[in-house]
N, C-alpha and C positions, 0 to 999 in steps of 0.2 A: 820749268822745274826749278824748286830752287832749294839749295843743299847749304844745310847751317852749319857750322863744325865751333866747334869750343875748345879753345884755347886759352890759358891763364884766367878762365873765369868771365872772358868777353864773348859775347855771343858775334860774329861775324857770319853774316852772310853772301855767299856767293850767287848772280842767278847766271844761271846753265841756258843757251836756249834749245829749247826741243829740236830744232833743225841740225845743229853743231854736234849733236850728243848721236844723232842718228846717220848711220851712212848712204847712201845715196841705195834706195831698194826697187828694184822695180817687181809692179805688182802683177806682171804675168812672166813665164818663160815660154817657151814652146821645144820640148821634144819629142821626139817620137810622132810624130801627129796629135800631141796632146798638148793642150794648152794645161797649165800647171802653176797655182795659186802662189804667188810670192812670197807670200806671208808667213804660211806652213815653213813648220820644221822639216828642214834637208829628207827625212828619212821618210817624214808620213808623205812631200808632195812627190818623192819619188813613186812612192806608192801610188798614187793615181795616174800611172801609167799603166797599161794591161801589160800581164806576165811578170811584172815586178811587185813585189810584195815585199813585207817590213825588214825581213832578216838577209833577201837578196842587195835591198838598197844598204843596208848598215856593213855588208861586204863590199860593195861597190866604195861606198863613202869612204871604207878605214881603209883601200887599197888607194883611192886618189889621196888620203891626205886632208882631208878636211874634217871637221869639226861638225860634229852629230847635232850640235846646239843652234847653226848657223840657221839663218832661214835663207829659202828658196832664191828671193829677191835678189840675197847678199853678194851673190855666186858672180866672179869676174867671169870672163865671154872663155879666158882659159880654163879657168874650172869646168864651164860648162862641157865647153867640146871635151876635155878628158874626160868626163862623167859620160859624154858620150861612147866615146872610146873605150871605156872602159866595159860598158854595157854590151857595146854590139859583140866584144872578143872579151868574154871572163877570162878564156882558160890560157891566155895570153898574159893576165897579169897575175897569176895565182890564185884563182875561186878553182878549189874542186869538182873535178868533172860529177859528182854524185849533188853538187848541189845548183846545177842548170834542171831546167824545166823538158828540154827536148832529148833525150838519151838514147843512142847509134837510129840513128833514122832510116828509115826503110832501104832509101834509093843508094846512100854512099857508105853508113854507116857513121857518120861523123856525130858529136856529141855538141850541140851549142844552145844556147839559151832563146826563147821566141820570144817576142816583144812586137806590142801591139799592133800593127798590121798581121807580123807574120804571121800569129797564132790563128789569124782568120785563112789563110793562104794554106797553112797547113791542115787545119781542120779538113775546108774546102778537097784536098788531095787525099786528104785518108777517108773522105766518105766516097768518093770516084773510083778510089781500088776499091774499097768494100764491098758497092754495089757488084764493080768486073767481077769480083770472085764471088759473090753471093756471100758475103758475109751478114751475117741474121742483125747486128746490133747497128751497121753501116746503112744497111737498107733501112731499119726503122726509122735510123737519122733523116733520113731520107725522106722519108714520109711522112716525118714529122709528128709518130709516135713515143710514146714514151718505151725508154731502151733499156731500166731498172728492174723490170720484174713484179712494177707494177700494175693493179687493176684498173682497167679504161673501159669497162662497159656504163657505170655510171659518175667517176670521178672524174675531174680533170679534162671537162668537154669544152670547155673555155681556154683555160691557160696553155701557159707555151710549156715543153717539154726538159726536162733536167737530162743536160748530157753528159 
């Protein structure tokens, strides 16, 4: 790259090298069982984790302290694990219990956020009481019908079902 600046009428130019001017990024992370593009902005590669989505990661991010603009790669091993920590227990660092994903749980009552294994873990358990109890929308899950209230005599003989 190279940056020209004008001073008293003489053109001087500086050259920058592209190595010097950028910091050391690496181009994968891994959390949560998710590999996660370095490149992306902090907020959208949070997002490609399941259970987090744009407005839970820009919580997450303004409660660690970091910078919305940063990308993914930029992130020291400290950031990260806080970024972890701060995911697995919101309501430890201030995110409102109304804005987790999972809300008083069946079995203890407690409120906390699912993320990406969980949410299959949890599914998994709330379709096993349903069936025990005969719940009608648990057992379709089950069956791998559609559970909306929609028509399946000739729609929808192929595709997977919306839960």
């Amino acid at each position: 790259a190279v940056v020209s600046t004008q001073s008293t009428g003489m053109d001087t130019t500086k050259h920058i090298s592209v190595k010097e001017s950028k910091k050391e990024t690496l181009h994968m992370i891994r959390m949560f069982n998710t590999n996660i593009d370095g490149r992306l902005q902090i907020i959208k590669a949070l997002g490609t984790v399941r259970g987090v989505n744009d407005r839970f990661a820009y919580a997450v991010i303004t409660k660690a302290g970091i910078s919305s603009q940063k990308r993914a790669g930029e992130l020291s091993e400290e950031e990260q694990k806080h970024l972890v920590k701060i995911m697995s227990a919101p309501l430890d660092f201030g995110i409102p219990a109304w804005f987790l994903n999972h809300q008083k749980d069946f079995t203890d009552g407690t409120t906390s956020h699912l993320i990406s294994n969980q949410i299959d873990t949890n599914f998994r358990f709330l379709v096993e009481r349903g069936r025990k109890t005969k719940h009608l929308r648990q057992c379709r899950l089950a069956a791998g019908l559609k559970v909306r209230g929609q028509r399946t005599k000739s729609n929808g003989r192929n595709t997977s079902k919306v839960s």
